[in-house]
N, C-alpha and C positions, 0 to 999 in steps of 0.2 A: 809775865815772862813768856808765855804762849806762844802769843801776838810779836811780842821784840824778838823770840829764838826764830820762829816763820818767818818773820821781814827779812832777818841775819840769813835763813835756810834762801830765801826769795834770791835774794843777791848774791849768794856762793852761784845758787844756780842759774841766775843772769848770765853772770860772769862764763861758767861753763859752756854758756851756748853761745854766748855772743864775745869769744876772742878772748877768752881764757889762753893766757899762756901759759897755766901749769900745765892744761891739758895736754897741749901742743906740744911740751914740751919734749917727749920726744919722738916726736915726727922723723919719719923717714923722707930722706931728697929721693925720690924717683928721677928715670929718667920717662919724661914725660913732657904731654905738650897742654898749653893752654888753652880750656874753652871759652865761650863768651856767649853770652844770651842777652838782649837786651830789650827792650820796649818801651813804648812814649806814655805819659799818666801827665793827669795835670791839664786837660785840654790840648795832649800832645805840647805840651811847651818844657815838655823835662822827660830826658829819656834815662832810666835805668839800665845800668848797667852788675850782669854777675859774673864774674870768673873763679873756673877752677878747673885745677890739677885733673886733666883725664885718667888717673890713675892714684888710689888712697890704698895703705898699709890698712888689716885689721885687724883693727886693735888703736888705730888713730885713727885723729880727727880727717874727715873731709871738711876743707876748708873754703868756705864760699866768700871771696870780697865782692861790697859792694862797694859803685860810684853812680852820682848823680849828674847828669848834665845840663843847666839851667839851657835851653835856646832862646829863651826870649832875652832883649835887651833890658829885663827890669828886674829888680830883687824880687825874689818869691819862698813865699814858706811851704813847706813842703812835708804832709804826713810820711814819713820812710821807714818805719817800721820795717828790718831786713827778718824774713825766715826763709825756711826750708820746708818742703814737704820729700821727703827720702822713700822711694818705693823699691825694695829689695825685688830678687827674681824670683823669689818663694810667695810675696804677693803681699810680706811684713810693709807696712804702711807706718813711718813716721812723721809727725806734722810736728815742728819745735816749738805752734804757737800753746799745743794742746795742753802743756806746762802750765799756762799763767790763762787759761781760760776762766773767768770769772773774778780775776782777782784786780780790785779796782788801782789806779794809778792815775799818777798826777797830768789834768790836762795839757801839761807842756811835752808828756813822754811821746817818743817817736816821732818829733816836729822839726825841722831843720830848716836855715834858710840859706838861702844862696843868693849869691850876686848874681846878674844879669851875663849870661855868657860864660859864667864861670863852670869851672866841672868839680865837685869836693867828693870825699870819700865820705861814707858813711860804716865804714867799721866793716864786720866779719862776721860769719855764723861759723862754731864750728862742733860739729856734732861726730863724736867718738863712733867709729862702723863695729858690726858685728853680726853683719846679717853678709851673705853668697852675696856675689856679683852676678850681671852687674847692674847698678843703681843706676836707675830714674832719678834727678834731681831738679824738682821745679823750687827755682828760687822765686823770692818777691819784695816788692816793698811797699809798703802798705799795703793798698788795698789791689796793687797791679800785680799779677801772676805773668811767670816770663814763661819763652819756650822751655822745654825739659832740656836736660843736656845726659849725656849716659856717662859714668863712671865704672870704671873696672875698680874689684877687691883683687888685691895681690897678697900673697902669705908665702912664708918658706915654707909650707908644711905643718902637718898637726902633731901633737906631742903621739908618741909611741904608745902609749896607754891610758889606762882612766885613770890609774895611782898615779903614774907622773903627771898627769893632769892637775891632779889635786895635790901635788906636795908643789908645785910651782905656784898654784893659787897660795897655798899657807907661806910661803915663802915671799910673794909679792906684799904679803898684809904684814912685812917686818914682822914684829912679833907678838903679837895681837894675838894669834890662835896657838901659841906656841901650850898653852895650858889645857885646851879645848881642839885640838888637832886632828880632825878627822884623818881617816886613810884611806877609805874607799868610795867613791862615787856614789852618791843615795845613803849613803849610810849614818846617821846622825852621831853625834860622841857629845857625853856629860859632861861639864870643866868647868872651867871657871878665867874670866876674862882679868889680865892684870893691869894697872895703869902701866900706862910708859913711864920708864928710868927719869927720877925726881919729881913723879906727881905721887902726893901721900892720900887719894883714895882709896877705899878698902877694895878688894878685887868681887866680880860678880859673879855667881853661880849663874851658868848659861850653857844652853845646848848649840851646839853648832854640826852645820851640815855643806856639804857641797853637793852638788848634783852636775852632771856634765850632759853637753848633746852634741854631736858633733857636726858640723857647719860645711860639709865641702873639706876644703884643706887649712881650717883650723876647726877647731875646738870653741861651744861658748858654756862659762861655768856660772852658775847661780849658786855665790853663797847665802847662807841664810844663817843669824845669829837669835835666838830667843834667850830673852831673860823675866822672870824665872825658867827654868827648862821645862817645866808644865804649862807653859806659855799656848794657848790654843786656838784657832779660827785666823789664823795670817795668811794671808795672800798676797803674794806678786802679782800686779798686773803689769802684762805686757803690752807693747814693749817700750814701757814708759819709767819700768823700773819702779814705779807707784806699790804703796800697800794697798789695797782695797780697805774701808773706803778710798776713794779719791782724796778726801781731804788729806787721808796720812794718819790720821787720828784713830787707832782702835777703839774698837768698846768694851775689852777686861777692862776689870776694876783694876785700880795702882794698888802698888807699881809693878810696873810693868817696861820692857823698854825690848823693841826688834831691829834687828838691824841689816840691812842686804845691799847685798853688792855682787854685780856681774863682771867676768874676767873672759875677755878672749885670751884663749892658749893655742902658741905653738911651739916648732918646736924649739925657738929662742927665749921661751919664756911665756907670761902670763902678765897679762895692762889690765888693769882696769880702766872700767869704759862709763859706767853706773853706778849709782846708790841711790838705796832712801833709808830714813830712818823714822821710826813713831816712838815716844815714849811718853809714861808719866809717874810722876811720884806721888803721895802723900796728901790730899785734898788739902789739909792746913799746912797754908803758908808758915813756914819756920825760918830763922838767919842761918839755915844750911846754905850754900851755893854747889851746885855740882859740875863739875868743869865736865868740858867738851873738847876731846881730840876727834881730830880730822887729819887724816894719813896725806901725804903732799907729793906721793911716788917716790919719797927714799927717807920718810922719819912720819911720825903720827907727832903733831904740834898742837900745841893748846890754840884755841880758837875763838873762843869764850868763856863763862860761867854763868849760872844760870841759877835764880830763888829758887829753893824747894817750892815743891805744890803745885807744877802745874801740868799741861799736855804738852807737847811738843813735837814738832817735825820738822827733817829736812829731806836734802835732796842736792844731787850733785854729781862731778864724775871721780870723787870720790870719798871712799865712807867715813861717817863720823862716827866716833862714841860719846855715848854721856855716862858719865858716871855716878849713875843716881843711886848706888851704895853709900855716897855719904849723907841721903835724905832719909830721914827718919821711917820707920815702916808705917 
């Protein structure tokens, strides 16, 4: 189950960087204008092309598309692989390939071909902001790195407080934290976590916390979920949203299960932008299955289920639960 829940975690979080339209979905229209960066790869016989919006909400995605343009008169294959490298004005450095560093895939990924002369799309990056304007944005494809293009962050404004901060955060997570509900910023609360309305697992004793720092003219919130609430040694790494390790994988014994998710706030409200999750249950494999909700920006939906017994981790823009109360202790 491991292995199968990480490929499942691998692809939500594909999905999220490369043209997720939950993500996107609700993106703000600015009024704004189109950049464009481009460059030749290929022995100069195919030029790259990225565009985007001079201006991104935060708390949504910036949205980079890419296009290829074959110039020579003959079909060619073409490694395209689209990222991003995002350099905030505070000097926060994201790279989207730093995700899937190590993790092997099929030699056909990121390969595309093109007719001779022709121009084809090759899809989107779009990566949730939450870092001061404004952004450095060097796009690329495959192995060619294009000019940088600069992006403004635009916000109405940050929430009036740290307690409004944090009651818009519990209030963006539906009702997830409704038993476990912190109030003040930094300050952690005991509870206990309940499934969503028509899932019959048992609810889980867990600590939950929010912490806030605020960003210019918003707000960014780091919540952190522990289960058991004696839960000890977790770490956020930023700013990739990761647990430390890297792999996602704690080393307490099971079970065990943490969960984290970061929200920019203003004063409109509270997006999620981040997650990741580690957990494990019960070294003997048992015919428990413990389902998995994943929040969708307006309901937590089942997503999977998963054998007892194993470790597990995801990763996404936004957060999962597992509900390893129904795996044996």
């Amino acid at each position: 189950m491991a292995w199968v829940g990480l490929l499942v975690a691998l692809a939500v979080g594909l999905a999220a960087w490369v043209g997720s339209q939950r993500a996107n979905a609700g993106e703000t229209h600015l009024s704004t204008t189109i950049l464009r960066s481009s460059g030749l790869m290929l022995h100069r016989r195919v030029r790259c092309t990225a565009t985007v919006s001079s201006e991104v909400q935060a708390g949504q995605p910036v949205s980079v598309k890419f296009t290829l343009r074959n110039l020579s008169r003959h079909s060619l294959e073409v490694f395209d692989e689209p990222w991003l490298v995002v350099k905030a004005s505070d000097g926060t450095t994201y790279d989207t390939r730093e995700l899937f560093r190590g993790i092997s895939v099929p030699p056909s990924w990121g390969r595309t071909k093109i007719r001779g002369r022709a121009t084809k799309s090759i899809g989107r990056v779009d990566l949730p902001i939450r870092w001061q304007g404004p952004l450095r944005i060097t796009a690329g494809c495959g192995r060619k790195s294009l000019p940088s293009l600069q992006v403004a962050v635009e916000s109405p404004g940050p929430p009036p407080d740290g307690s409004t901060a944090v009651s818009e955060v519990v209030a963006a997570a539906g009702h997830m934290l409704d038993q476990c509900r912190p109030q003040t910023p930094g300050v952690p609360v005991d509870g206990q976590l309940d499934a969503p309305a028509g899932a019959t697992a048992p609810p889980m004793a867990a600590r939950c916390s929010v912490s806030v720092s605020p960003e210019g003219s918003f707000w960014v919130a780091q919540v952190l979920v522990l289960i058991p609430p004696g839960l000890q040694g977790v770490t956020v790494r930023q700013p990739y949203e990761l647990f430390d390790p890297q792999s996602g994988f704690l080393s307490g014994p099971p079970p065990y299960e943490a969960i984290a998710w970061e929200d920019v706030v203003t004063s409109e409200g509270a997006f999620t932008v981040a997650s990741t999750l580690a957990d494990a249950t019960n070294t003997s494999p048992t015919s428990q299955m413990a389902p998995s909700y994943t929040w969708n920006g307006t309901a937590w939906e089942l997503t999977e289920t998963a054998l007892c017994g194993f470790h597990g981790g995801a990763f996404g823009p936004y957060p999962t639960v597992e509900f390893i109360s129904v795996c044996s202790s």
